[in-house]
C-alpha positions in Angstrom: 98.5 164.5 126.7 99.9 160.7 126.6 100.1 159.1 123.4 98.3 156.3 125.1 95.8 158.9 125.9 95.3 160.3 123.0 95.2 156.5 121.1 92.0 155.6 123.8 90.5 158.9 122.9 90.4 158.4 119.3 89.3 154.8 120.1 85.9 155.7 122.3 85.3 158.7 119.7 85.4 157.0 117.1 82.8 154.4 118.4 80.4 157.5 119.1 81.1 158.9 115.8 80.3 155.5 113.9 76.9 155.3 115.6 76.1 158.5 115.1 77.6 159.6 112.0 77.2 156.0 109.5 78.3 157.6 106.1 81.1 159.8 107.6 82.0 156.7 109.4 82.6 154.7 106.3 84.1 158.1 104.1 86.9 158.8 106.3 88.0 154.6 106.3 90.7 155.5 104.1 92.8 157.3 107.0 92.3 154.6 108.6 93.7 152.0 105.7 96.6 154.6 105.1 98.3 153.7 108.8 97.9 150.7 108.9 99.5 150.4 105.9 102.0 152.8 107.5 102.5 149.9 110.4 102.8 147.5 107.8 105.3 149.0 105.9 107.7 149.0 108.9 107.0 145.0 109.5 109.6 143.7 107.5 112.6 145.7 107.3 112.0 146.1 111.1 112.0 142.6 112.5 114.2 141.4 109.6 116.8 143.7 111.2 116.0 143.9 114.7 115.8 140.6 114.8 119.6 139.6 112.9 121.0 142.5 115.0 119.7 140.4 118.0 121.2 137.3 117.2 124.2 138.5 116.3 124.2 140.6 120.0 123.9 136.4 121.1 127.9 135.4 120.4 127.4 132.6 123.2 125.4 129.9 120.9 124.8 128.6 124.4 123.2 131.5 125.0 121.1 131.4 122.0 120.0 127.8 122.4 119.2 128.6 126.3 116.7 131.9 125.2 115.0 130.1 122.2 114.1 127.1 124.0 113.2 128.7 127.2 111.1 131.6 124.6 109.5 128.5 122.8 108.3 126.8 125.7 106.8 130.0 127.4 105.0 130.6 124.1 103.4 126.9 124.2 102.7 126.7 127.8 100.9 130.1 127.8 98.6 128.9 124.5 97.6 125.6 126.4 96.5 127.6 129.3 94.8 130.2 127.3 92.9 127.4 125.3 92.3 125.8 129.0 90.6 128.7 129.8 88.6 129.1 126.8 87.0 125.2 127.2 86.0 126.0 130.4 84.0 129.1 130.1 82.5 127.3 127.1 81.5 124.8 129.3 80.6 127.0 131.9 78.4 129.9 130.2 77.2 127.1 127.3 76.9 130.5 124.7 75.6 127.8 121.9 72.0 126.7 123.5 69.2 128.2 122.1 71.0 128.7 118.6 69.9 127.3 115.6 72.6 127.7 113.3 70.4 125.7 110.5 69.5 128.9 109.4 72.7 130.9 108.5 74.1 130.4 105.1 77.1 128.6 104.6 80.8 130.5 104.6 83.4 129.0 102.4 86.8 129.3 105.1 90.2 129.1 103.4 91.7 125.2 104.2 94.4 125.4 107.3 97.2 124.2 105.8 98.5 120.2 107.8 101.3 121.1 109.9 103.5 119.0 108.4 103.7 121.7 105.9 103.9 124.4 108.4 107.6 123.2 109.6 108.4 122.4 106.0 107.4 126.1 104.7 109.1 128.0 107.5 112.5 127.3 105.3 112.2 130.1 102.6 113.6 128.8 99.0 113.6 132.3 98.1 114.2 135.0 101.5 113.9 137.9 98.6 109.9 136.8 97.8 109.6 135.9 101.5 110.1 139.4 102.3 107.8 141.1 99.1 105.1 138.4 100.4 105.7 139.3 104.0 105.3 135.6 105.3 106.7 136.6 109.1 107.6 132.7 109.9 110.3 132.1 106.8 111.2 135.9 107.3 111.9 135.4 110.9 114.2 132.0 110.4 116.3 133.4 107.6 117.1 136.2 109.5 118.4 134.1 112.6 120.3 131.8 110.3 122.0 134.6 108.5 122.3 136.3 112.3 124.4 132.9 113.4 126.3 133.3 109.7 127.7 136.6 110.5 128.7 135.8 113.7 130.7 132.8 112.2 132.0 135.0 109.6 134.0 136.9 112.0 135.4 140.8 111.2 133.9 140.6 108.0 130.6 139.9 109.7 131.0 142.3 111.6 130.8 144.7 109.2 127.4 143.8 108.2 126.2 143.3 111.6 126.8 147.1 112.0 124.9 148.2 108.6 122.0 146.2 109.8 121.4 147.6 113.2 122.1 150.9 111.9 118.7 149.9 109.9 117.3 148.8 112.5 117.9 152.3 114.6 116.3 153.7 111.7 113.4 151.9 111.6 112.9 152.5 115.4 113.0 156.4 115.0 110.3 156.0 111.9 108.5 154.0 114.0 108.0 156.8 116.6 107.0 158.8 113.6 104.3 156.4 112.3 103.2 156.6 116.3 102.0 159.9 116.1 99.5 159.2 113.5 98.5 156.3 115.7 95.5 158.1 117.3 94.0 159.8 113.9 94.2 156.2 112.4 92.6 154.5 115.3 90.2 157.6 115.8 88.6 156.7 111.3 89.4 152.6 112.2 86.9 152.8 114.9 84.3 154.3 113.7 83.8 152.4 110.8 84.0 149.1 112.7 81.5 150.8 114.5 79.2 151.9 111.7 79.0 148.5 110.6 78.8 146.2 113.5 76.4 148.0 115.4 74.4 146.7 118.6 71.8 145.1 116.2 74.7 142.3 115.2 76.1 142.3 118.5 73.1 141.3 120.5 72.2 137.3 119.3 76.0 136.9 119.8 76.2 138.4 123.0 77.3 135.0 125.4 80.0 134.5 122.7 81.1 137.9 123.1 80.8 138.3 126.8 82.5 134.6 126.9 85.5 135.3 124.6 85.9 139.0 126.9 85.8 137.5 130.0 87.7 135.1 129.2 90.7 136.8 127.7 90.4 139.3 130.5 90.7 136.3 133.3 93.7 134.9 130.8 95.4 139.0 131.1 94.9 139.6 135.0 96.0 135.3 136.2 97.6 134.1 133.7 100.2 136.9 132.3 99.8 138.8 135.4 100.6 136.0 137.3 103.4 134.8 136.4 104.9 138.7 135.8 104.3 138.7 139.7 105.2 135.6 141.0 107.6 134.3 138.1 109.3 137.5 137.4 108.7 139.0 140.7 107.8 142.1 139.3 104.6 145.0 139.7 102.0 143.5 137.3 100.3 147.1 136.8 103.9 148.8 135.8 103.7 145.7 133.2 100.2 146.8 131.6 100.9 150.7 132.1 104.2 149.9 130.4 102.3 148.2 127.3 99.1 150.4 127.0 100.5 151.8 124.0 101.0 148.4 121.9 97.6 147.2 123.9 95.1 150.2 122.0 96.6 149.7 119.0 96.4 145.9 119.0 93.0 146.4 119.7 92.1 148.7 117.0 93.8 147.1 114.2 93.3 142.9 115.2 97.2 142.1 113.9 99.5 141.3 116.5 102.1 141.5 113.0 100.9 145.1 112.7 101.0 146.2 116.6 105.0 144.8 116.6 107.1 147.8 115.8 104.7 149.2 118.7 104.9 146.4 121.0 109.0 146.3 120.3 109.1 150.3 121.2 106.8 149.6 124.5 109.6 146.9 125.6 112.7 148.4 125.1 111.7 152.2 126.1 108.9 151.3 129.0 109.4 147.7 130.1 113.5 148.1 130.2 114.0 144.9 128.1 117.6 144.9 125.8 117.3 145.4 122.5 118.5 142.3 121.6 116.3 140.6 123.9 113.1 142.7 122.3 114.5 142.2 118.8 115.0 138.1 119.1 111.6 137.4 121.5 108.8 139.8 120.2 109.2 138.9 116.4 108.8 135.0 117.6 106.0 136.2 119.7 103.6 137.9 116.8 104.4 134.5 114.6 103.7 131.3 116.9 102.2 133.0 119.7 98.4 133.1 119.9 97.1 133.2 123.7 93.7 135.2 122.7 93.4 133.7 119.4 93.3 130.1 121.2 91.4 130.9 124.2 88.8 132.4 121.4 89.1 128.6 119.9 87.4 126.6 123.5 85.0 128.8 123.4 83.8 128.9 119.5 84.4 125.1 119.5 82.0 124.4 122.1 79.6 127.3 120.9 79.5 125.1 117.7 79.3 122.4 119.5 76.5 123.2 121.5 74.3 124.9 119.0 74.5 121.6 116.9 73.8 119.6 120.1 77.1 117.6 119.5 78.0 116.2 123.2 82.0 116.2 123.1 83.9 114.7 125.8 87.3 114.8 127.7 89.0 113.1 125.0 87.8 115.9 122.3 88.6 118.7 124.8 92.1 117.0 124.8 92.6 116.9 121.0 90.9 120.5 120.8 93.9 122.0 123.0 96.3 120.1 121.2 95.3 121.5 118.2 94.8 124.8 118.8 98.6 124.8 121.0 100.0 123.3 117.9 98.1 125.3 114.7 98.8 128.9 116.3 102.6 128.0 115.5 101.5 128.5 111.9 98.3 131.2 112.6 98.9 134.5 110.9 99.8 137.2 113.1 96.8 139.3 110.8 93.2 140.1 111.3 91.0 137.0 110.3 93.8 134.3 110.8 91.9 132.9 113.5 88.7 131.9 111.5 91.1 130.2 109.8 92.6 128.7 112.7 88.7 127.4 114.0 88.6 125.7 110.8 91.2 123.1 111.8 90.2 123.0 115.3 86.6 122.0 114.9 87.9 119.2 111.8 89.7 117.6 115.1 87.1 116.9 116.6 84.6 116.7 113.7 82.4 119.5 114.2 80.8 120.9 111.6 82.8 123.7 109.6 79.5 125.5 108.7 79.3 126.6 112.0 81.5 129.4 111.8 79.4 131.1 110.0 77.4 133.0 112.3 80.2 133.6 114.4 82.2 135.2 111.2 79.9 137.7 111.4 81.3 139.3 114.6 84.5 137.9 113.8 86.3 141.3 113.7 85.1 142.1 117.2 86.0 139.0 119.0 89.6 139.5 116.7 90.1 142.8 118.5 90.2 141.6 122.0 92.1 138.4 121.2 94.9 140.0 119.3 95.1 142.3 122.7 95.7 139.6 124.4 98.0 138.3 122.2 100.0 141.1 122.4 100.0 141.0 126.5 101.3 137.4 125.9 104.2 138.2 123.6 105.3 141.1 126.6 105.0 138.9 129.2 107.3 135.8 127.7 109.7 138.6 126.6 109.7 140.1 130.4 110.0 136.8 131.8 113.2 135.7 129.7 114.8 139.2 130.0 114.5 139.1 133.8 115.7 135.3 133.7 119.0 136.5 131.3 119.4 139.4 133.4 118.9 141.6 130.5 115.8 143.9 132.1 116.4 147.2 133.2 114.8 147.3 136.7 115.0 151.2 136.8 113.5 151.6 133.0 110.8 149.2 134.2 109.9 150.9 137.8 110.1 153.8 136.5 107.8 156.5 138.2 104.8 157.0 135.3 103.0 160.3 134.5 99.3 159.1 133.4 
């Protein structure tokens, strides 16, 4: 059987299991907790070196400046749309009328930080606490700094350039080995997200949910498959066979940090992206890329809006995709960052922040599908710049499949 297989299969049981069986449900979380600490104990040795390996693979600064920008500006382009997206199904479905949200108590949301302070932070004063903290964003810019170093630093560099993506071999190979616990962690994650959000939560919520679905599903099929066809010029479904891997796990765990030494295998090994195309995009991607997480934003925002009876108009939507394009630069790639995220949003615009708290409480499955998306986002800007550096495999990619 597929490892993709087995992942789904552990995915749908463990839904059964956690309406059927509550308390076994919630006893075997642990399993659950002990891979995704497994995933997360891979996140920053593996982009760290990945990631300098790739730069250093870049000894054309041209080069480098040319894939960063044109990576940076995919990443934007594909948020505004996403957040696009969201507004108008929020306008369209209206999931806030009929909701009094008088009633639900008050949540206290951690402050979003101004993002003036964002850019200033993303500069580590100290890479070695960076790293024990795991803060992706500094991680990620001292690595592409000391990347450019080596280069500069000539056969001496070279030296170190070779130690680190001999790490960075390494960490792939563990990688496939923390794989194959993949569907026995999903299997226990499941079914205690299961046991505890059961159809009872779900149902009040239900145009949010069906919204913030549909919408990231209409955001996955245009959107990303879109431009994979007509941009890239490639077969959208090898694309999404290619990723189902990196896709079940995203949604099981809600980190798009967590599902990267996944996604990075799924690109180099099924997609036929370089390695140091994979190493330098997909790390980027996880940090400031947040297509799900903002399309979940239009459509929250106006579900606030709406159950408040606050009329907002073309100049809020303006500010709200603004503000979303901008904040997922400095969103968490980790489950909850986007409750975070809303926080800034709805200030914008002045909607109240006590509003999220009815929608906190299906936060986690709203996070699940958004963080998917996410993660479709982060393969599709990494296709489309491999393809435009000719450095995708065409033969890796249309490969024949087995499923």
């Amino acid at each position: 059987m597929k490892l993709w297989m087995k992942i789904l299969l552990g995915l749908f049981l463990g839904v059964i299991v956690g309406q059927l069986l509550p308390e076994f449900s919630v006893s075997i979380k642990p399993v659950g907790d002990m891979f995704i600490n497994s995933i997360k104990m891979l996140i920053v040795p593996l982009i760290f070196s990945s990631l300098l390996v790739g730069i250093a693979s870049m000894e054309d600064t041209t080069k480098m400046g040319r894939v960063g920008a044109k990576t940076f500006g995919l990443y934007l382009l594909t948020t505004a749309l996403a957040i696009t997206i969201g507004l108008t199904i929020g306008t369209i479905m209206k999931p806030g009328a009929g909701v009094n949200l008088g009633t639900t108590t008050n949540i206290v949301a951690k402050a979003a930080q101004p993002f003036s302070k964002t850019i200033v932070d993303i500069i580590p004063t100290n890479p070695i606490k960076s790293a024990a903290e795991g803060k992706v964003l500094q991680i990620i810019v001292f690595a592409l700094l000391f990347g450019i170093s080596l280069n500069l630093a000539g056969k001496k560099g070279k030296i170190v350039i070779e130690f680190f993506d001999g790490v960075a071999e390494g960490m792939y190979k563990l990688t496939n080995m923390v794989m194959e616990l993949a569907p026995y962690g999903v299997f226990a994650l499941m079914a205690y997200i299961s046991s505890i959000y059961g159809l009872a939560v779900l149902l009040p919520l239900l145009k949010v949910l069906i919204g913030v679905y549909l919408g990231c599903i209409i955001h996955a099929l245009i959107t990303i498959g879109g431009a994979i066809t007509f941009i890239a010029r490639l077969n959208p479904v090898r694309f999404f066979k290619g990723i189902i891997d990196a896709l079940a796990v995203a949604y099981s765990t809600a980190s798009s940090s967590g599902t990267l030494p996944i996604t990075m295998r799924c690109a180099r090994k099924n997609l036929g992206v370089s390695d140091g195309m994979a190493s330098f995009v997909l790390p980027l991607g996880a940090t400031i890329n947040m297509d799900g997480t903002a399309m979940y934003q239009g459509v929250a925002a106006l579900f606030v809006a709406q159950a408040y009876g606050i009329d907002l108009n073309f100049g809020h939507y303006i500010t709200i995709i603004l503000t979303s394009t901008l904040a997922s630069i400095g969103s968490a790639g980790v489950p909850g960052a986007g409750l975070i995220m809303l926080t800034l949003v709805l200030n914008s615009v002045g909607l109240p922040v006590e509003g999220i708290a009815l929608i906190a409480g299906i936060d986690r499955v709203l996070d699940m599908a958004r963080t998917t998306v996410n993660v479709t986002g982060d393969c599709m800007v990494t296709v489309l710049v491999a393809q435009s550096e000719k450095e995708l495999d065409h033969k890796v990619y249309n490969q024949v499949a087995t499923f």
